[in-house]
PADREN-701560 format. One record per atom (N, C-alpha, C): residue in three letters; residue number from 1; x, y, z; chain. Coordinates in steps of 0.2 Angstrom, whole numbers, padded with zeros to 4 digits, always signed. Layout:
R ALA NUM X Y Z A
...
This chain:
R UNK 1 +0004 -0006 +0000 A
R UNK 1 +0000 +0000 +0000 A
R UNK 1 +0004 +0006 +0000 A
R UNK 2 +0009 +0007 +0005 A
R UNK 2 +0016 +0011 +0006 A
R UNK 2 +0019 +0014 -0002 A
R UNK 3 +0018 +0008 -0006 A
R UNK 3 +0022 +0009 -0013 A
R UNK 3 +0021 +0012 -0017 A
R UNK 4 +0011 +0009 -0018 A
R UNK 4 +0007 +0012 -0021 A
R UNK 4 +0007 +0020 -0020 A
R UNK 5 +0006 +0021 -0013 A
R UNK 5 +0005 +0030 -0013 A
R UNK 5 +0011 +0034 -0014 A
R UNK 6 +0018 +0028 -0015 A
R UNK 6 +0023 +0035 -0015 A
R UNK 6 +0024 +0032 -0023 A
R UNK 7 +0021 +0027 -0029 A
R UNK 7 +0021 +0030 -0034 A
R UNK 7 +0017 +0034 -0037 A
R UNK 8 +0010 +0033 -0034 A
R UNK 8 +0005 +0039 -0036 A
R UNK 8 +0010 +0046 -0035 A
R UNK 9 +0013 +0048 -0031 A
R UNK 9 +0015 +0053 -0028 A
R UNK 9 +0021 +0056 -0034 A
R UNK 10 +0024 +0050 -0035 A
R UNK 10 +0030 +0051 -0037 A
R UNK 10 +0028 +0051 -0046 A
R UNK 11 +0024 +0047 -0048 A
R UNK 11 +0024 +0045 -0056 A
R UNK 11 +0018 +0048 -0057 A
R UNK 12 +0015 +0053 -0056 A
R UNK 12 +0009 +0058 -0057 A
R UNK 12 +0007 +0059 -0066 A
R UNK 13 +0012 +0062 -0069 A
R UNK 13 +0010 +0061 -0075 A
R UNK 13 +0009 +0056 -0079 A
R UNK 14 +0015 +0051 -0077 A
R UNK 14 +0011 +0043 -0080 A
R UNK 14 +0006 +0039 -0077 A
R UNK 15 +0001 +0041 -0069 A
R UNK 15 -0004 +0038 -0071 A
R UNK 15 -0009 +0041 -0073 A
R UNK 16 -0012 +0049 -0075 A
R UNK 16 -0014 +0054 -0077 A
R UNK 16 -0015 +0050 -0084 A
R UNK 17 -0009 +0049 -0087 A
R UNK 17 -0010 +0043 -0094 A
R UNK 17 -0012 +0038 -0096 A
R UNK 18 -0010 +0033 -0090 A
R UNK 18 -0012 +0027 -0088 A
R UNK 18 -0023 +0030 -0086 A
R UNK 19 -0023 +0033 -0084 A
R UNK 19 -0031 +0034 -0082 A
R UNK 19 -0035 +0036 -0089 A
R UNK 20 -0030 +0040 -0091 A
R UNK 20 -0034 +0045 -0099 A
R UNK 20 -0034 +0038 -0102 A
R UNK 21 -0031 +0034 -0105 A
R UNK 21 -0030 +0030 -0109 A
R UNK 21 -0035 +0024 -0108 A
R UNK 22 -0035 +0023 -0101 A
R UNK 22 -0043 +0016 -0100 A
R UNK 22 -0048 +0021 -0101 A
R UNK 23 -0049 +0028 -0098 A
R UNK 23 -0056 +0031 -0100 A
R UNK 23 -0058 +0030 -0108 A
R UNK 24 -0051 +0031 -0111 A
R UNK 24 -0054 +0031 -0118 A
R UNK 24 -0055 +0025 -0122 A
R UNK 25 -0053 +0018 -0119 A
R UNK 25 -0056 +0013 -0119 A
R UNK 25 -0061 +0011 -0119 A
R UNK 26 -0064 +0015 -0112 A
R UNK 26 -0071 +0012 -0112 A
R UNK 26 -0078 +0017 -0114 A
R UNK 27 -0074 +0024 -0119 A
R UNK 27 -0078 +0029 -0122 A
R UNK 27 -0078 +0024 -0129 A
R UNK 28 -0071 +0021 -0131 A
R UNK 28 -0074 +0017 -0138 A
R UNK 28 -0078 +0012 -0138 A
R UNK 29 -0078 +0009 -0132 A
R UNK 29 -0082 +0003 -0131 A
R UNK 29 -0089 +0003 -0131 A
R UNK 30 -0091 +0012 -0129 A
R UNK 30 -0097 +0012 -0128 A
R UNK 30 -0098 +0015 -0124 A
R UNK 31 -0097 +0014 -0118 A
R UNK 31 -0097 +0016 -0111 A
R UNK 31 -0101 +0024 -0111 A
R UNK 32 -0098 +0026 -0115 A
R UNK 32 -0098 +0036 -0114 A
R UNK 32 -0105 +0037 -0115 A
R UNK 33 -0111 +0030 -0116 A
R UNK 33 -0117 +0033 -0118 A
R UNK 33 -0120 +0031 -0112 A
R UNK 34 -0116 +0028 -0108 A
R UNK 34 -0121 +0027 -0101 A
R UNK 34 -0124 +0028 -0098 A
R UNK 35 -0122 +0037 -0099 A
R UNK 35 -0125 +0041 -0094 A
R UNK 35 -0128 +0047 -0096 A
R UNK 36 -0128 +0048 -0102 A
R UNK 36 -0131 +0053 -0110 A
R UNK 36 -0137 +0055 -0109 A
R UNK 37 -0142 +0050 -0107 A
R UNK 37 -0150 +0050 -0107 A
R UNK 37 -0151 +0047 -0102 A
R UNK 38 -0154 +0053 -0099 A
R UNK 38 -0157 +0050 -0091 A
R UNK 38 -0164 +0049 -0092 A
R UNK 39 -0168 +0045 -0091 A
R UNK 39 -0175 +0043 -0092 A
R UNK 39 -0180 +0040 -0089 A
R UNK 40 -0181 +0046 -0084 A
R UNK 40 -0184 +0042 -0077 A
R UNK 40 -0192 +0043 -0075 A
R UNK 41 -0196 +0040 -0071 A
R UNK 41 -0202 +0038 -0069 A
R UNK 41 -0202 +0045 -0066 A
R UNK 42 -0207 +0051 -0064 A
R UNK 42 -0207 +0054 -0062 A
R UNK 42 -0212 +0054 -0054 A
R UNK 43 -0219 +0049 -0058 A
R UNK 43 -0224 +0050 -0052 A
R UNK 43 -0229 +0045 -0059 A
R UNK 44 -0233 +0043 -0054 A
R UNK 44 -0240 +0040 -0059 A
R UNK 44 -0245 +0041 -0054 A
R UNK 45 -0253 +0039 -0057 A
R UNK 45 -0258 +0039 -0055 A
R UNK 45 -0258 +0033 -0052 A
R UNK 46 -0262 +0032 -0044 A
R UNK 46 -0263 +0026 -0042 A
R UNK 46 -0270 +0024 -0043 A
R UNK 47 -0276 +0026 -0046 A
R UNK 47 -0281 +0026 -0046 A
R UNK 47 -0283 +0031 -0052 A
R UNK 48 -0289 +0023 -0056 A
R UNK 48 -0291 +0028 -0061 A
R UNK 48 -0299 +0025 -0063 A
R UNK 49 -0301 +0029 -0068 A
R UNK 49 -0309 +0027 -0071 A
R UNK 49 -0310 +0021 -0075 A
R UNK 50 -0314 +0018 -0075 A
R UNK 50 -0315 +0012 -0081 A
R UNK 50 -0316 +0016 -0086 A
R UNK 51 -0312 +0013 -0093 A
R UNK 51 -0315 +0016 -0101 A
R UNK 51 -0312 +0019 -0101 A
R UNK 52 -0305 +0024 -0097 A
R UNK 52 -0303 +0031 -0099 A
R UNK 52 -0296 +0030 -0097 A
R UNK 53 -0292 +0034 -0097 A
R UNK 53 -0286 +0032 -0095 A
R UNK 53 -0281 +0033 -0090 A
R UNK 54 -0275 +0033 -0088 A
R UNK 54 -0273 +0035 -0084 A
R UNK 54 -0265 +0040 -0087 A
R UNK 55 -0260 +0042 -0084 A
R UNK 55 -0256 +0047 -0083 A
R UNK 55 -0250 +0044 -0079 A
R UNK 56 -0243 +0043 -0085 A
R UNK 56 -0237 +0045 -0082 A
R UNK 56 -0232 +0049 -0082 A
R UNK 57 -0232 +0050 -0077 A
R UNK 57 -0224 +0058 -0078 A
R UNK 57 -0219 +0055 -0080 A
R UNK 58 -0215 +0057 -0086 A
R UNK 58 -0208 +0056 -0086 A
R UNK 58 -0205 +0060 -0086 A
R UNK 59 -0199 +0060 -0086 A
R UNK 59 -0194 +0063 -0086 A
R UNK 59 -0187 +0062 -0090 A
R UNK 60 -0184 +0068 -0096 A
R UNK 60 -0179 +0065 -0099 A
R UNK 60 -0173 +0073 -0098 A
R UNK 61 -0169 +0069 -0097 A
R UNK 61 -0162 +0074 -0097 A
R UNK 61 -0156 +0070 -0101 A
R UNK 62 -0155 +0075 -0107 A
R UNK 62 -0150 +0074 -0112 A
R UNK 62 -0142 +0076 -0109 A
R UNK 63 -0138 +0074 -0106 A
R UNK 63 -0132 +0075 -0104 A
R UNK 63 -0129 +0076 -0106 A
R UNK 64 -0129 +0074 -0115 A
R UNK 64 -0124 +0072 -0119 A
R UNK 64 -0121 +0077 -0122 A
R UNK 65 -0118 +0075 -0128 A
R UNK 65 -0115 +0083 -0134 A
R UNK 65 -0119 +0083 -0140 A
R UNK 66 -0125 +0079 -0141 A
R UNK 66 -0128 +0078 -0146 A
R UNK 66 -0136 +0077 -0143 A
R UNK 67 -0138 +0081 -0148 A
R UNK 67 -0148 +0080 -0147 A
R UNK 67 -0151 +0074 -0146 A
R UNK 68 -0156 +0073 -0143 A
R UNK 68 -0159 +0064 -0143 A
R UNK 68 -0165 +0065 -0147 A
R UNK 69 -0166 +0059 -0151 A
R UNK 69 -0172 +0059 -0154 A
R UNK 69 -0178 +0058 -0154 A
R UNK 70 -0181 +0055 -0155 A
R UNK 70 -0188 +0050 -0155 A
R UNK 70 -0185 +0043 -0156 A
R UNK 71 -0183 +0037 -0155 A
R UNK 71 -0181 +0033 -0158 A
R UNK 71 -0187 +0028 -0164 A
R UNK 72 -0183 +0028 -0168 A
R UNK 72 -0188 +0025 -0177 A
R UNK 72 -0190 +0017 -0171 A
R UNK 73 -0197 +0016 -0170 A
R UNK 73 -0199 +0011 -0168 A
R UNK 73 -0200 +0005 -0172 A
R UNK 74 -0200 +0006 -0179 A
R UNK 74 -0201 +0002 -0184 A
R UNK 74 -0194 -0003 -0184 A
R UNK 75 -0189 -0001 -0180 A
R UNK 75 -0183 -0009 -0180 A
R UNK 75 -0182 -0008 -0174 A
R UNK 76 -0178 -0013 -0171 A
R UNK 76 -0176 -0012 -0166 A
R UNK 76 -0168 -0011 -0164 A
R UNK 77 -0165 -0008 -0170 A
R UNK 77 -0159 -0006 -0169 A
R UNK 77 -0158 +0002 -0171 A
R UNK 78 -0151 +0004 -0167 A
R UNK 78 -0148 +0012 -0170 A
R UNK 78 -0144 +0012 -0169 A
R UNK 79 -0141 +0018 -0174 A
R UNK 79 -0135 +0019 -0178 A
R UNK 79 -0129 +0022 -0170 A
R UNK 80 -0125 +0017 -0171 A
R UNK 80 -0119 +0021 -0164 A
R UNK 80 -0120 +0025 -0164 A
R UNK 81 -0121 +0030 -0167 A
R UNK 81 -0116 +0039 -0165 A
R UNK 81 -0124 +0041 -0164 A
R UNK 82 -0127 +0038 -0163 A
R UNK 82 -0133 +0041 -0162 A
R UNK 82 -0138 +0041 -0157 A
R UNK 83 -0142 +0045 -0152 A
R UNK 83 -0144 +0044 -0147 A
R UNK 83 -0154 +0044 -0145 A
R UNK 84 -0157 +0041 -0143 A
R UNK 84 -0165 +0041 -0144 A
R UNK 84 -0167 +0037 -0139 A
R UNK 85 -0175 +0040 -0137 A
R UNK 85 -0177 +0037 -0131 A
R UNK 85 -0185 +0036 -0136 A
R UNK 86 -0187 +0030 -0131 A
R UNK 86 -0195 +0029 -0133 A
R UNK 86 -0199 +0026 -0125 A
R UNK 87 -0204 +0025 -0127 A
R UNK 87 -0209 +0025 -0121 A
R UNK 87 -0213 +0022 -0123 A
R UNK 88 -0214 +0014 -0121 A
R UNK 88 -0218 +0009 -0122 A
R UNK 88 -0225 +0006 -0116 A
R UNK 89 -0229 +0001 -0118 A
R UNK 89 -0232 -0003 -0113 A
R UNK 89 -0236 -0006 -0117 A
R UNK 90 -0237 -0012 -0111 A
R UNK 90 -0241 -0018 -0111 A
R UNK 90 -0245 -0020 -0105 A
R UNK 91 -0249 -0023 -0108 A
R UNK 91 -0257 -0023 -0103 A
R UNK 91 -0256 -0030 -0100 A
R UNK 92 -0258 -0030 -0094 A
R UNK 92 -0257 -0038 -0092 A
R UNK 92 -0255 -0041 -0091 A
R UNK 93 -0249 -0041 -0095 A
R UNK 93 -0242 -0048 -0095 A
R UNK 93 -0237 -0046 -0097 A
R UNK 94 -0231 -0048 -0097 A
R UNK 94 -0226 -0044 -0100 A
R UNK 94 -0227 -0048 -0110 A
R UNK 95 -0222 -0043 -0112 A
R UNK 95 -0220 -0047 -0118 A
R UNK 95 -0216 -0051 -0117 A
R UNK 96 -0216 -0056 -0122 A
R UNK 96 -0212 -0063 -0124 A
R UNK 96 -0206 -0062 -0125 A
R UNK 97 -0205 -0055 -0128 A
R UNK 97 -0197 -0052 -0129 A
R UNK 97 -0197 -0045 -0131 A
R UNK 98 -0190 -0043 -0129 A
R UNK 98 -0192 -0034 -0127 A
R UNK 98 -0191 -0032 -0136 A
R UNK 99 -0196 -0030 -0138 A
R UNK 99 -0197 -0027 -0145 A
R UNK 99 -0202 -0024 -0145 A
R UNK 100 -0201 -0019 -0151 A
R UNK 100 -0205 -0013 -0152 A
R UNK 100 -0211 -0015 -0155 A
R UNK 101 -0211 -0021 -0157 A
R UNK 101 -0217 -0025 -0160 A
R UNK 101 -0222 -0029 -0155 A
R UNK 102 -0220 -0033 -0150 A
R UNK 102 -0222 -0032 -0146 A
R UNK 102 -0225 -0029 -0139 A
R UNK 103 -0224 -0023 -0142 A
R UNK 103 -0228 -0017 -0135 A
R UNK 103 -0230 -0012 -0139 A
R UNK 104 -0236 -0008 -0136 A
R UNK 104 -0240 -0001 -0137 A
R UNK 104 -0235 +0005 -0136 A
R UNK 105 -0233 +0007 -0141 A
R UNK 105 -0229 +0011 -0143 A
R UNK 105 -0231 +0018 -0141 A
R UNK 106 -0230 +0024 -0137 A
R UNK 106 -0233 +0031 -0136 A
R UNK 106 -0227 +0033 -0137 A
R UNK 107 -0229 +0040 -0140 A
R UNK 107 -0224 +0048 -0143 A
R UNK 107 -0227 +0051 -0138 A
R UNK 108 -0225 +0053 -0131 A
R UNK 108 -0225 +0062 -0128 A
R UNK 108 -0222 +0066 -0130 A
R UNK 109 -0216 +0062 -0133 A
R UNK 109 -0211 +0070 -0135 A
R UNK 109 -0209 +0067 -0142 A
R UNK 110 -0212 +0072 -0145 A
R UNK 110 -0209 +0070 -0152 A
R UNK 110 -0205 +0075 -0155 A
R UNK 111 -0202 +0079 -0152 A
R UNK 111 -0194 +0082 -0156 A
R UNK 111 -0190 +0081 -0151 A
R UNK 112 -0183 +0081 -0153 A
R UNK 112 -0177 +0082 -0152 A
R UNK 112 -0175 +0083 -0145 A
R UNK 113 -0173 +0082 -0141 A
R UNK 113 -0169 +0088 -0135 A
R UNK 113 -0163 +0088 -0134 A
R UNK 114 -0163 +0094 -0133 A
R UNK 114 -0157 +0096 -0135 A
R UNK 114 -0152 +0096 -0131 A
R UNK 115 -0143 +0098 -0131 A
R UNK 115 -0140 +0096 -0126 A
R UNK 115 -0138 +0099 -0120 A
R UNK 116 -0139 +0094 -0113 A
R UNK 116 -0142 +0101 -0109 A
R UNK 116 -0148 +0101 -0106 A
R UNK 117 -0154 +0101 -0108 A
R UNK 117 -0160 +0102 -0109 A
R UNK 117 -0164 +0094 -0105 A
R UNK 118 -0168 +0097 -0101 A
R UNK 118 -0171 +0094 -0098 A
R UNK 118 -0179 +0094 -0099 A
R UNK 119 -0185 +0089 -0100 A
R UNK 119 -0190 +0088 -0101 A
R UNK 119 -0193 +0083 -0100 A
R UNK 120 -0200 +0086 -0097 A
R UNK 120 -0206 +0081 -0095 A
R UNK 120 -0211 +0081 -0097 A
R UNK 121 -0215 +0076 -0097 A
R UNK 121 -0220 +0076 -0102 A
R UNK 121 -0223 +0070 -0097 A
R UNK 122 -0233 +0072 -0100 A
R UNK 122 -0236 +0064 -0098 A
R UNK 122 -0236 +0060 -0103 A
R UNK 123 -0237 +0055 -0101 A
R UNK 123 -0239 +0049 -0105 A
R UNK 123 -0248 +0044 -0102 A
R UNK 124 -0249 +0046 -0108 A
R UNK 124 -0258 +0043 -0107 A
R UNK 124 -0258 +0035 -0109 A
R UNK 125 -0261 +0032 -0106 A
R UNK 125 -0262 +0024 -0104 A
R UNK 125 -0267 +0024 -0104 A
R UNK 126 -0274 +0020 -0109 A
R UNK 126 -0280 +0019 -0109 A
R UNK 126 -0279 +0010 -0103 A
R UNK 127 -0286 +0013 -0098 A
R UNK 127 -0288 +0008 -0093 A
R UNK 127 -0295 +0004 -0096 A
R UNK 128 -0294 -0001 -0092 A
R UNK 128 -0299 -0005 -0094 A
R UNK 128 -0305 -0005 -0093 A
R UNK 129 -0312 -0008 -0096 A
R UNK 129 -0318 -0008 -0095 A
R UNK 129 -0321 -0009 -0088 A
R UNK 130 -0317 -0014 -0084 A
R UNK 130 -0319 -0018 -0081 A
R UNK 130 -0315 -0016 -0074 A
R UNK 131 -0318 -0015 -0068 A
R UNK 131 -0317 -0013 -0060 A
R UNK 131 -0312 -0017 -0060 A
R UNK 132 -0308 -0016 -0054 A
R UNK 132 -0303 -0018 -0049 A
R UNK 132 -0297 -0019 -0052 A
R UNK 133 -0292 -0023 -0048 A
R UNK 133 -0283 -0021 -0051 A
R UNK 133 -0283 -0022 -0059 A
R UNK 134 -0279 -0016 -0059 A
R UNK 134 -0277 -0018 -0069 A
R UNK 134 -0270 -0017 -0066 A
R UNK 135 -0265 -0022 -0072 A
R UNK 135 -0258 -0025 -0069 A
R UNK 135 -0256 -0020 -0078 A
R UNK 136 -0252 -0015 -0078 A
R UNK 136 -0248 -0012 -0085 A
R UNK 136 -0239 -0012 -0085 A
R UNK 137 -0237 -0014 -0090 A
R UNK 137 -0230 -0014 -0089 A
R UNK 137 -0226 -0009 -0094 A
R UNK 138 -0225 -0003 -0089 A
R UNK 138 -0221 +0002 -0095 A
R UNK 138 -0214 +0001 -0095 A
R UNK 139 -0212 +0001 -0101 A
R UNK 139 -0206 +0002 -0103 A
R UNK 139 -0203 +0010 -0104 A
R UNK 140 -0197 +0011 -0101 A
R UNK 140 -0194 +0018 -0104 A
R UNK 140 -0187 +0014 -0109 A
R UNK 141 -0186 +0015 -0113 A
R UNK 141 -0181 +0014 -0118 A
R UNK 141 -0177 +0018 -0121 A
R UNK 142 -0172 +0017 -0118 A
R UNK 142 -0166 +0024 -0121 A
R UNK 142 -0160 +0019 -0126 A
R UNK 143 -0159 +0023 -0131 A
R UNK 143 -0154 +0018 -0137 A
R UNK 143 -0149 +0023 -0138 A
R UNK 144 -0142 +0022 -0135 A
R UNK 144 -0135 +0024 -0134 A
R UNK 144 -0128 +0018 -0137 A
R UNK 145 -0126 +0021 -0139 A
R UNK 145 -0119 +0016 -0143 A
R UNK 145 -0121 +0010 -0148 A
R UNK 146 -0129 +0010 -0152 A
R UNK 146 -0131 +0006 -0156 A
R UNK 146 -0133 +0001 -0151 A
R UNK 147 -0134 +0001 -0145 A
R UNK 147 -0139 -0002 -0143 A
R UNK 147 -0147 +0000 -0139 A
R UNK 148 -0151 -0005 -0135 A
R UNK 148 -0155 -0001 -0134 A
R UNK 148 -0157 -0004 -0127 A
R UNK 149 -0158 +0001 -0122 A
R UNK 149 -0158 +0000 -0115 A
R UNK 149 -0166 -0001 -0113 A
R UNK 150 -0169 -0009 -0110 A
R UNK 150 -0177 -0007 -0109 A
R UNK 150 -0176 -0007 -0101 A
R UNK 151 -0179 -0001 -0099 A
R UNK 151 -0180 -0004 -0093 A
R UNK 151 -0189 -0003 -0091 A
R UNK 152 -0190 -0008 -0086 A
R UNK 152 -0197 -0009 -0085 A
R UNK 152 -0200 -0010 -0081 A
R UNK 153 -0204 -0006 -0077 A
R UNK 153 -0210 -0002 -0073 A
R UNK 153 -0218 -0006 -0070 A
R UNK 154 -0217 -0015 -0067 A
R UNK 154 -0225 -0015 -0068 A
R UNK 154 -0229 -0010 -0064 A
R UNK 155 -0234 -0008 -0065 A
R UNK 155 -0239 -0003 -0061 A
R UNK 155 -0246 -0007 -0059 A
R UNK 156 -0248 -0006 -0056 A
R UNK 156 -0254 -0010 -0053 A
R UNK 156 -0258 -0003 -0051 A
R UNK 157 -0265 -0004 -0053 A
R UNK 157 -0270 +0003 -0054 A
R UNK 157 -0276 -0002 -0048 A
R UNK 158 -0279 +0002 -0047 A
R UNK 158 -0286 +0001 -0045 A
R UNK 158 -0291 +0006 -0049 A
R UNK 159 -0295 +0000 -0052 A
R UNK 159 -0299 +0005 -0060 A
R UNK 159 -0306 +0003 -0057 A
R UNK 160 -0308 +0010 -0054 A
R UNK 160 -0315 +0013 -0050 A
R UNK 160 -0320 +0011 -0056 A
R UNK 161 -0328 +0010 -0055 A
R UNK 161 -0332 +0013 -0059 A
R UNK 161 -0332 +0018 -0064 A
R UNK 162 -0333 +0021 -0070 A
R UNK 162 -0333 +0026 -0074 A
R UNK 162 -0338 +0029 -0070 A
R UNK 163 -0339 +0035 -0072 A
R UNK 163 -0342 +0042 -0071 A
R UNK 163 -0348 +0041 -0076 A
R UNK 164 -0353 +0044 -0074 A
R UNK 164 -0359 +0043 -0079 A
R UNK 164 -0360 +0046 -0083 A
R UNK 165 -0357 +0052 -0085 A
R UNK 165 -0356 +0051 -0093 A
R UNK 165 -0353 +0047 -0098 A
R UNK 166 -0348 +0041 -0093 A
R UNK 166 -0343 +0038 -0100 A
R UNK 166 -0348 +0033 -0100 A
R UNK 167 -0352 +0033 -0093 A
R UNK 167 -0355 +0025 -0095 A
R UNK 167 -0362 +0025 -0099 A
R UNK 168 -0364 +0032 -0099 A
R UNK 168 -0369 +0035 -0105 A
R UNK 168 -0368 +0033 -0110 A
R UNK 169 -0360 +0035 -0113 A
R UNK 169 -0359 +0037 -0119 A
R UNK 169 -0358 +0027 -0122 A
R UNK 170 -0354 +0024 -0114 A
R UNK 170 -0352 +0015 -0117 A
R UNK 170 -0360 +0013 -0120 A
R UNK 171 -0367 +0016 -0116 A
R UNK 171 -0371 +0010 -0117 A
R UNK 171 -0374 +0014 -0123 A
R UNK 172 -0374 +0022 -0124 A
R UNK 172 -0379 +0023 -0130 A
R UNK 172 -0373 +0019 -0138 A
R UNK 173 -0364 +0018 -0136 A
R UNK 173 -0360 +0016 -0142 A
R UNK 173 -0364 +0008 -0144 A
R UNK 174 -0365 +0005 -0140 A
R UNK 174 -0367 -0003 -0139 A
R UNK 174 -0376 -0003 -0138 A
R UNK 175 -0379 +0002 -0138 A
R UNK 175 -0386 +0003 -0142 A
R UNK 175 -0385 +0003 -0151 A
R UNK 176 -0381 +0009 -0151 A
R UNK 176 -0380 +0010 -0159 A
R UNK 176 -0378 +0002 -0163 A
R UNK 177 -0374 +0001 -0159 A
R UNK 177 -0370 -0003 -0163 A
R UNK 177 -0376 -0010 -0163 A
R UNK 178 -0377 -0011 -0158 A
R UNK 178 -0385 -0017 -0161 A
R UNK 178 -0392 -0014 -0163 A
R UNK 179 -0391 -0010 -0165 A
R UNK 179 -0397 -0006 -0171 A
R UNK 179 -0394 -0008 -0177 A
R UNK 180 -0388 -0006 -0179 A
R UNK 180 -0385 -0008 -0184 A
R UNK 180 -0384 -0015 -0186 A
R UNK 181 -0383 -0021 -0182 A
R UNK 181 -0384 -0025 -0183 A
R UNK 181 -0391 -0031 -0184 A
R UNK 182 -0395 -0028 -0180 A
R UNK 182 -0402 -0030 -0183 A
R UNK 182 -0405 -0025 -0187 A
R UNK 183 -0403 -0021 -0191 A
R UNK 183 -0405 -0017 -0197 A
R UNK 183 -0402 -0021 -0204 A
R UNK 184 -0395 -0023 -0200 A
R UNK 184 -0393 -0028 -0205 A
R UNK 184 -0394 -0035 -0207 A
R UNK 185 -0397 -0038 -0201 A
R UNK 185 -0401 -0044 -0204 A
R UNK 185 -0407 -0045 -0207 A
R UNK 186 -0411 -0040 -0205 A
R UNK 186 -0418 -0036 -0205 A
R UNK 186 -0417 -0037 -0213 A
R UNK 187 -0413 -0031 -0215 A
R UNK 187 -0412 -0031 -0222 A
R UNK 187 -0410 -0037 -0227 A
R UNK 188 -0407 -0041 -0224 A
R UNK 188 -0406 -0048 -0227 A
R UNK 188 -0409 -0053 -0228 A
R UNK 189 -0413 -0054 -0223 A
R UNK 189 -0420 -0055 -0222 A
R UNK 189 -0425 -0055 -0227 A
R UNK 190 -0426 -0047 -0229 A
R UNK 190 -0432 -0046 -0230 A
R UNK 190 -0427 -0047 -0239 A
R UNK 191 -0421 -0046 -0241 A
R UNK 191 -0419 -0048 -0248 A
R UNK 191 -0421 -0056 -0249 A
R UNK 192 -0419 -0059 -0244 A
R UNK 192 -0421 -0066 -0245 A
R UNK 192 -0427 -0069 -0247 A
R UNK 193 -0432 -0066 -0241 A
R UNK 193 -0437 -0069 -0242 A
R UNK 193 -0444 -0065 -0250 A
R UNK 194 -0441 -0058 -0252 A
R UNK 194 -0445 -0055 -0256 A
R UNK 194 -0441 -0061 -0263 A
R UNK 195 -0449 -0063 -0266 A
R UNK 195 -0448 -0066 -0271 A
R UNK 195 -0446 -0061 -0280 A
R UNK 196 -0443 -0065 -0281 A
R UNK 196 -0439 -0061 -0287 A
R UNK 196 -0444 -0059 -0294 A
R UNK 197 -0444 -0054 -0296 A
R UNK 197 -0448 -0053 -0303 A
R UNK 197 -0447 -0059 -0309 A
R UNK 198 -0453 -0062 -0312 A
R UNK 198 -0451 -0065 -0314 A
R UNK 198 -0449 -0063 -0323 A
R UNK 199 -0446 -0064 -0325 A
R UNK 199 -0441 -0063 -0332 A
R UNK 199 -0449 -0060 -0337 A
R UNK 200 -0447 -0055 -0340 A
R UNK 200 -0452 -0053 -0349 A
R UNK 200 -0453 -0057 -0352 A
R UNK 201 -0457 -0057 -0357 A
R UNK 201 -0456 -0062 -0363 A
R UNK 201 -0453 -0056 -0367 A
């Protein structure tokens, strides 16, 4: 231990070099995007309506020297030098595998931010029809050094009664919609059974 501090003491600019040298190591390897996009759970709602939805605070701060994007959720890969965050979820159960084809995709931010720049935005989660625990699993996904980082959030809701407007509007949607349905057999019906003109001479 003794020898160690009187090299530190004595060989100061070589390991000043020796430290510069692994840091840039681990800046090619990737490493330097570690810590670029910070992309954190802010608060959520613990209690919501049936039919409607609920509310997550995020939060994203770009630390880096480059703007972050939206990430293109159509693959599920990105270009190294490039940095982008997305914001996912799934109802119920997790996915099978973490992909962007696999889970319900939301935009709250769709432009850029910039370096520096810190921002929060909600994210809206449609709840279920039906009362009591609803199980949701959001994902935040930030993609740094060509790869892509999911981390994942389950939340468990307690989903009250709807409010009687929505429940107005669910039973007048599901009146309409079986009007339309026995209007269309009605009409099927009555082509069926009306007998057909019979031919000119």
């Amino acid at each position: 231990m003794t020898q160690l501090v009187r090299f530190m003491q004595s060989d100061r600019p070589c390991l000043v070099i020796i430290l510069t040298l692994t840091l840039s190591c681990l800046l090619s390897a990737g490493w330097a995007f570690a810590g670029e996009v910070e992309l954190t759970m802010v608060s959520h709602e613990g209690e919501a309506e049936a039919a409607g939805r609920f509310y997550v605070r995020i939060r994203v701060a770009n630390h880096g020297a480059v703007p972050v994007r939206p990430c293109d959720t159509s693959v599920d890969q990105i270009p190294e030098t490039e940095s982008c965050l997305a914001v996912a979820y799934r109802k119920d159960k997790r996915p099978p595998r973490l992909s962007f084809s696999r889970v319900e995709v939301v935009r709250p931010i769709r432009e850029s931010i910039l370096p520096g720049e810190v921002v929060e935005a909600n994210l809206p989660i449609p709840t279920s029809r039906s009362t009591g625990k609803y199980l949701v699993y959001v994902y935040l996904v930030t993609g740094e050094g060509g790869q892509l980082l999911w981390r994942e959030f389950p939340l468990t809701l307690n989903i009250k009664r709807a409010a009687s407007d929505v429940s107005r509007r669910i039973l007048v949607t599901r009146g309409l919609l079986a009007l339309y349905v026995l209007g269309t057999i009605g009409m099927i019906w009555w082509v069926c059974r009306t007998p057909r003109a019979g031919r000119t001479a």
